[in-house]
C-alpha positions as CSV (number, residue, x, y, z in Angstrom):
1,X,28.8,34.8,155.5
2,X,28.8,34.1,151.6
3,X,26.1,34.8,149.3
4,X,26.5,33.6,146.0
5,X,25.9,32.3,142.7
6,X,26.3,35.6,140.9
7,X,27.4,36.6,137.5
8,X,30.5,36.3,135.9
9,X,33.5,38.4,136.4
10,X,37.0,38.2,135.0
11,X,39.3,38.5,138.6
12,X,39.1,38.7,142.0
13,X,38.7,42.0,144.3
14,X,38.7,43.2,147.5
15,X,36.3,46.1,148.8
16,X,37.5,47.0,152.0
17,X,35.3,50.3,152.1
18,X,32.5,47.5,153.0
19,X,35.0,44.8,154.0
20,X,33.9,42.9,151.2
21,X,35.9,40.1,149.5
22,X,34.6,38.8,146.0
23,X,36.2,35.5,144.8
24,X,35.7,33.7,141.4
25,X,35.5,30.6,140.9
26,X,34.5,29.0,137.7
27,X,31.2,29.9,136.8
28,X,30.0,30.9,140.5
29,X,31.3,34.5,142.0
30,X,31.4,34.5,146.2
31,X,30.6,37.3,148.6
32,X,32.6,36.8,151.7
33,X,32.2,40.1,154.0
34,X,34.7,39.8,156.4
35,X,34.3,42.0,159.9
36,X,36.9,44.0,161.3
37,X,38.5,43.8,158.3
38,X,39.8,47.2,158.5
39,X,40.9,50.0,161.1
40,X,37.6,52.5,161.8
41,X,37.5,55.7,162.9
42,X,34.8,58.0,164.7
43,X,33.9,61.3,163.5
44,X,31.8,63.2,166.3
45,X,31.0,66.4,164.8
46,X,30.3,68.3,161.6
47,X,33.1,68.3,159.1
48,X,33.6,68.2,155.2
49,X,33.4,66.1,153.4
50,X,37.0,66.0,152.3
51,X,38.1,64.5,156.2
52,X,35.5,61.3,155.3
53,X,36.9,60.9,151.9
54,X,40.0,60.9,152.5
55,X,40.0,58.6,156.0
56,X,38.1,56.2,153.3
57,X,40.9,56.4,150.9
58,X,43.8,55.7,153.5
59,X,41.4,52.6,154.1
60,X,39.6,53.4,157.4
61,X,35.7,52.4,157.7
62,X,34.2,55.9,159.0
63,X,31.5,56.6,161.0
64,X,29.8,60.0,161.1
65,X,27.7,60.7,163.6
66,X,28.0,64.5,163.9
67,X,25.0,64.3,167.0
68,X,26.7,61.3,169.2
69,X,27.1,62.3,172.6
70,X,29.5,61.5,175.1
71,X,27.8,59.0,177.2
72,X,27.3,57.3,173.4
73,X,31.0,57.4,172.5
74,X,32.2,56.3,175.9
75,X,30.1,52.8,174.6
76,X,31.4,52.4,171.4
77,X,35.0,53.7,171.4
78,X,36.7,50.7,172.4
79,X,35.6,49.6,168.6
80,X,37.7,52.5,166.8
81,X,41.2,53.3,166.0
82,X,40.6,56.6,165.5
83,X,38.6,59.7,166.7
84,X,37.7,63.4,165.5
85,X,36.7,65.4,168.0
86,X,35.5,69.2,168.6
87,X,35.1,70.9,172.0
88,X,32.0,68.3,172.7
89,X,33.7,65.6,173.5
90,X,36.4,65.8,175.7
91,X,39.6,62.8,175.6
92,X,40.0,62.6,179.7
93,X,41.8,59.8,181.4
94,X,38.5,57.7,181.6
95,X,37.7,58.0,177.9
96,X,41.1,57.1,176.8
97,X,41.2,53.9,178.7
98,X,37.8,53.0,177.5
99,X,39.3,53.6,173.8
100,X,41.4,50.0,173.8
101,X,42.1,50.2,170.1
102,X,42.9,53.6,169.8
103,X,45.9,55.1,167.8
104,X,45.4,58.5,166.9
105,X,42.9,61.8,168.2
106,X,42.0,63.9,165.5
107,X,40.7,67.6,167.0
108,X,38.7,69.9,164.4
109,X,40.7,73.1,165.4
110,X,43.3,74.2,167.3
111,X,42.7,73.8,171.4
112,X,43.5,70.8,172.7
113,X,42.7,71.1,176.5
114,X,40.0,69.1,175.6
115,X,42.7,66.3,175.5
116,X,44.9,64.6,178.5
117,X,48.2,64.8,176.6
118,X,50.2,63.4,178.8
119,X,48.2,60.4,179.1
120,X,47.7,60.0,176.0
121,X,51.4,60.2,174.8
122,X,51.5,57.4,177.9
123,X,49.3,55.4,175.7
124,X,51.2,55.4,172.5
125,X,48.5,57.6,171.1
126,X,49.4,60.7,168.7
127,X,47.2,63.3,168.7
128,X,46.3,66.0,165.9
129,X,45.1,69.1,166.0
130,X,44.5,71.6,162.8
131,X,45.2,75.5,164.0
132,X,46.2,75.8,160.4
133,X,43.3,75.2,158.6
134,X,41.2,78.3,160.6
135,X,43.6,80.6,161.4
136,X,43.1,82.7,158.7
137,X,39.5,82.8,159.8
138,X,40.1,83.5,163.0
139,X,42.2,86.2,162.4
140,X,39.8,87.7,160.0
141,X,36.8,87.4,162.7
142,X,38.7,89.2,164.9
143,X,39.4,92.6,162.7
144,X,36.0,92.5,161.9
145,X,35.1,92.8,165.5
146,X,37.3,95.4,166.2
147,X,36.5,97.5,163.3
148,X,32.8,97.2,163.8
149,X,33.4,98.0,167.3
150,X,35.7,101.7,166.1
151,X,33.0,102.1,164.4
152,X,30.4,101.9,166.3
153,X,28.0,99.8,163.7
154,X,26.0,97.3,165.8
155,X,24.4,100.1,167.2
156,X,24.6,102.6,164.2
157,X,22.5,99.3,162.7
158,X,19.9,99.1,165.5
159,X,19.7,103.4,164.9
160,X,19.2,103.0,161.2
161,X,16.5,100.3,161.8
162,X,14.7,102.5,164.1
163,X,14.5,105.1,161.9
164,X,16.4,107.5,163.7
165,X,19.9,108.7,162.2
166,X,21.9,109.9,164.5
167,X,25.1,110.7,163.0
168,X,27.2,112.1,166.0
169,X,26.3,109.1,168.8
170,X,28.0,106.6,166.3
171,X,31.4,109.0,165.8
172,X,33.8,106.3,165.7
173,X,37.9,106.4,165.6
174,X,40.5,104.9,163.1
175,X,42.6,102.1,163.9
176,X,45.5,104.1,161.7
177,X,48.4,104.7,164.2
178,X,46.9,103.4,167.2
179,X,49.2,100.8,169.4
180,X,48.3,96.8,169.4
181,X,49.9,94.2,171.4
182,X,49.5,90.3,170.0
183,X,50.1,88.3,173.0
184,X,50.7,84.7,171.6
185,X,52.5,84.6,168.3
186,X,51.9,81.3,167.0
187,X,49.1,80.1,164.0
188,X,46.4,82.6,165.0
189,X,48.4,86.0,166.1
190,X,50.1,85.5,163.0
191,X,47.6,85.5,161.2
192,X,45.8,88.4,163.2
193,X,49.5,90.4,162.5
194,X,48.9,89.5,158.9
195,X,46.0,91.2,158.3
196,X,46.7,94.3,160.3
197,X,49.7,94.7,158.5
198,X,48.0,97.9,156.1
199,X,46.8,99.6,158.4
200,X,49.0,101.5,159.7
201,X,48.7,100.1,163.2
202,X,51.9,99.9,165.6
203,X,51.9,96.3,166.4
204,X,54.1,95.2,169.3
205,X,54.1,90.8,169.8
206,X,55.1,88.3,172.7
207,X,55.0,85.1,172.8
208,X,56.7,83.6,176.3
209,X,57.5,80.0,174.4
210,X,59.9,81.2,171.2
211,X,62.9,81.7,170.9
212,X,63.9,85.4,170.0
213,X,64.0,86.4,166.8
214,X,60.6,84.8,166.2
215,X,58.8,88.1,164.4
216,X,62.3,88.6,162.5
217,X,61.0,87.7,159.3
218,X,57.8,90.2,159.2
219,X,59.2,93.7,159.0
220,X,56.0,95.0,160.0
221,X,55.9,93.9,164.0
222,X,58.5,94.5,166.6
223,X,59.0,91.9,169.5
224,X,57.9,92.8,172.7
225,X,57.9,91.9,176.1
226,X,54.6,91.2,178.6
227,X,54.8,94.4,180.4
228,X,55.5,96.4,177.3
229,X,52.4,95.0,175.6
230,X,50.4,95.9,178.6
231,X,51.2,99.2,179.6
232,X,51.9,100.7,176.0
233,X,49.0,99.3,174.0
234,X,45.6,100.9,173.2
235,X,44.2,97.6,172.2
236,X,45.0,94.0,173.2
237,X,44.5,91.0,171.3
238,X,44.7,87.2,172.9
239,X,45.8,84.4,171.1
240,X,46.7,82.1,173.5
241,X,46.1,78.1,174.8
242,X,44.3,77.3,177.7
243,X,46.7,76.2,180.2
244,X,46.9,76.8,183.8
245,X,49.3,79.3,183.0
246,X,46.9,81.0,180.7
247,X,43.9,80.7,182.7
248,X,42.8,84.4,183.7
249,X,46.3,85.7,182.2
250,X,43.9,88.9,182.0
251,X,42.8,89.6,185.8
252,X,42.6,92.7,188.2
253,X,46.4,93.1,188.2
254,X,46.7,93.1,184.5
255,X,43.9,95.4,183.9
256,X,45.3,97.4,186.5
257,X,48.4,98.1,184.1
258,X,46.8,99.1,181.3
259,X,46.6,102.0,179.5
260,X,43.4,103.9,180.1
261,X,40.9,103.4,177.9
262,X,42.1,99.9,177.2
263,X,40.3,97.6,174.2
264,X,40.1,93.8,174.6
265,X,39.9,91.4,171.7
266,X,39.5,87.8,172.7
267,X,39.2,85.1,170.2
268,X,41.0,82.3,171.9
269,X,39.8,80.4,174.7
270,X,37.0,82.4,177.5
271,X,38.5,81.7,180.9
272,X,41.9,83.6,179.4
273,X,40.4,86.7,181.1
274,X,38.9,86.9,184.4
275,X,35.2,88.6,183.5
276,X,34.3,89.7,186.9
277,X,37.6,91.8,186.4
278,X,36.8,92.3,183.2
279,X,33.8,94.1,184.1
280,X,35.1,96.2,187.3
281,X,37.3,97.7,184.8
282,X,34.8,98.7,182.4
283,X,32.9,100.4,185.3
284,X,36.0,102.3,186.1
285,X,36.4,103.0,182.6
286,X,39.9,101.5,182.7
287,X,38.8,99.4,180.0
288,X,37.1,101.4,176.8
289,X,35.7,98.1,175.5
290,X,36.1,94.6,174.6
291,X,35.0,91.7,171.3
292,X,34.3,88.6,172.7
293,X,33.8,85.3,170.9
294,X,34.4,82.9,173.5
295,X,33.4,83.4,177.3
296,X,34.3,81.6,180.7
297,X,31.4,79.7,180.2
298,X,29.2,79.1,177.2
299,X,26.5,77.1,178.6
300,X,23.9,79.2,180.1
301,X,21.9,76.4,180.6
302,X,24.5,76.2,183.8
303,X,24.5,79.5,185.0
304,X,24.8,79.7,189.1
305,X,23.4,82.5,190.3
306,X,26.2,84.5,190.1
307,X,27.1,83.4,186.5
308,X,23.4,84.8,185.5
309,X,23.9,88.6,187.0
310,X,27.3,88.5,185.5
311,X,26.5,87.0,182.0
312,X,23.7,89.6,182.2
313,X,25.8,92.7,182.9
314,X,28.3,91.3,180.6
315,X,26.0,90.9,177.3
316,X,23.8,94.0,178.3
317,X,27.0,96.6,177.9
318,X,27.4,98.9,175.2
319,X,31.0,98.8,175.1
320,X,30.8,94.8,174.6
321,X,30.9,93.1,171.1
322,X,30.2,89.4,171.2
323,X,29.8,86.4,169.0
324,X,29.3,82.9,169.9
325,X,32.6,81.1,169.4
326,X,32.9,81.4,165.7
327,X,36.1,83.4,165.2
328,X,37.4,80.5,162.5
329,X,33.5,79.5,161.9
330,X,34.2,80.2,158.4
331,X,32.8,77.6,154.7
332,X,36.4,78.0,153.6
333,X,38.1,76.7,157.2
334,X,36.0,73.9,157.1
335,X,37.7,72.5,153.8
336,X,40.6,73.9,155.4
337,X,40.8,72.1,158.6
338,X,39.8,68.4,157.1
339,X,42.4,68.9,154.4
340,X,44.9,69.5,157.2
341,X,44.0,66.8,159.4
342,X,44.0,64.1,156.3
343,X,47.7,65.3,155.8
344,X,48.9,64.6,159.5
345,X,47.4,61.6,160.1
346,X,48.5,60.4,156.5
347,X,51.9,60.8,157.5
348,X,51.3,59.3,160.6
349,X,49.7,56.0,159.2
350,X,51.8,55.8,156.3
């Protein structure tokens, strides 16, 4: 289409943000917009807006549409080269071969079973994730629970509120020379290691994919092995993938080697620990508590039956600290996380 006479100008330019050509020529200047001009990409979710500036500046046309669903995506995507993604939309076999054009997955975070790998490394299509840009977050979200579990102050809160004050119910206990195994040593049990480091805590690490020698550089943990972690510690934090390696890593037989009066932190992925085990070992008081921010399943919309008296024993306990999958949910990982996207995919592109 061109639209034109217009003013003057001195020189020619392209605009590819709106794949725009303008063209002089004598007195008269041209609009010729010119479609498909450039590669697009699809941005399904939330996110700063450092990830749509800087798409923009590598010279993709961007789409936000933070509320699309899948059924919605699955009838566009063939039109994009590129897609960001959070836990909502999930890359399977289907979506990928819907996604003709597509050259690279961009995932707000750090877990990518959300993603066929393998088929999408079949495909010639890299895939991103950004572990980097929360795991400070995450690692912070997770002390927080813990101490506000020693502490006893969600219910010391609900006391205070009530107008009752009593002291010796909420009698906590000090982190200070207590035991804590970090099983999964990569972006996020670093980071958890990191921040535990002045306390004064005795923190043991394993991680079943590195080579030894792995914790060598922080003089403040020791590497460990599985059963050490297990049978030794007095708390337990999990920092792992979901894999079907992973998936209920934390069942009867594990509990069943714990130390009594085991803690559970769990900030990675829900179905990482088995919860029907999880609770049979709080009611034989195995288990002395547990912080959850992410559970088996998160829709309770879906509960079964079953799902509904567990969930329900599960969020009814007093020796259970939850919050709804936002360990990394932080203003700062935001920036973070589109800041560390823009730099993979720029060295991917260019």
């Amino acid at each position: 289409m061109i639209i034109g006479p217009l003013p003057i100008i001195s020189t020619d330019f392209m605009d590819v943000s709106r794949g725009m050509v303008l063209i002089n020529r004598g007195k008269y200047r041209y609009s010729l917009y010119i479609i498909n001009i450039m590669s697009k990409v699809l941005i399904t979710d939330y996110v700063h807006n450092d990830l749509k500036q800087g798409l923009s500046e590598l010279g993709y046309h961007v789409t936000y549409n933070k509320g699309i669903d899948l059924e919605e995506v699955k009838s566009i995507i063939s039109d994009y080269d590129g897609i960001i993604i959070n836990s909502k939309i999930k890359m399977d076999q289907e979506l990928i071969d819907l996604a003709s054009r597509l050259k690279f997955i961009g995932r707000l975070g750090s877990g990518l079973e959300i993603i066929d790998l393998v088929y999408a490394k079949k495909k010639g299509i890299a895939v991103f994730n950004s572990p980097e840009g929360n795991r400070n977050a995450v690692a912070e979200h997770a002390l927080g629970m813990l101490l506000a579990f020693a502490n006893n102050l969600v219910s010391g809160h609900k006391n205070v509120i009530s107008q009752k004050w009593d002291r010796e119910a909420h009698r906590g206990f000090e982190l200070s020379g207590k035991k804590i195994g970090i099983i999964g040593f990569g972006n996020t049990g670093k980071a958890f290691a990191n921040v535990l480091k002045g306390l004064n805590m005795d923190i043991s690490v394993y991680d079943k994919y590195l080579k030894p020698g792995y914790a060598d550089e922080l003089d403040y943990v020791a590497e460990s092995d599985l059963n050490s972690i297990i049978e030794q510690s007095d708390i337990i934090s999990l920092h792992l993938p979901l894999t079907e390696e992973t998936k209920h890593l934390v069942n009867a037989g594990f509990i069943s080697k714990c130390r009594q009066g085991i803690i559970f932190i769990n900030t990675s992925r829900g179905q990482v620990i088995d919860t029907s085990a999880l609770l049979d070992g709080l009611a034989s008081n195995i288990i002395n508590g547990a912080c959850l921010d992410v559970f088996e399943n998160e829709k309770s919309a879906t509960y079964n039956e079953a799902e509904r008296s567990m969930y329900s024993t599960l969020f009814n306990h007093p020796r259970i600290l939850c919050s709804p999958h936002v360990a990394g949910w932080t203003d700062e990982s935001l920036k973070k996380i589109a800041n560390t996207l823009i730099c993979k995919i720029k060295k991917c592109v260019l």
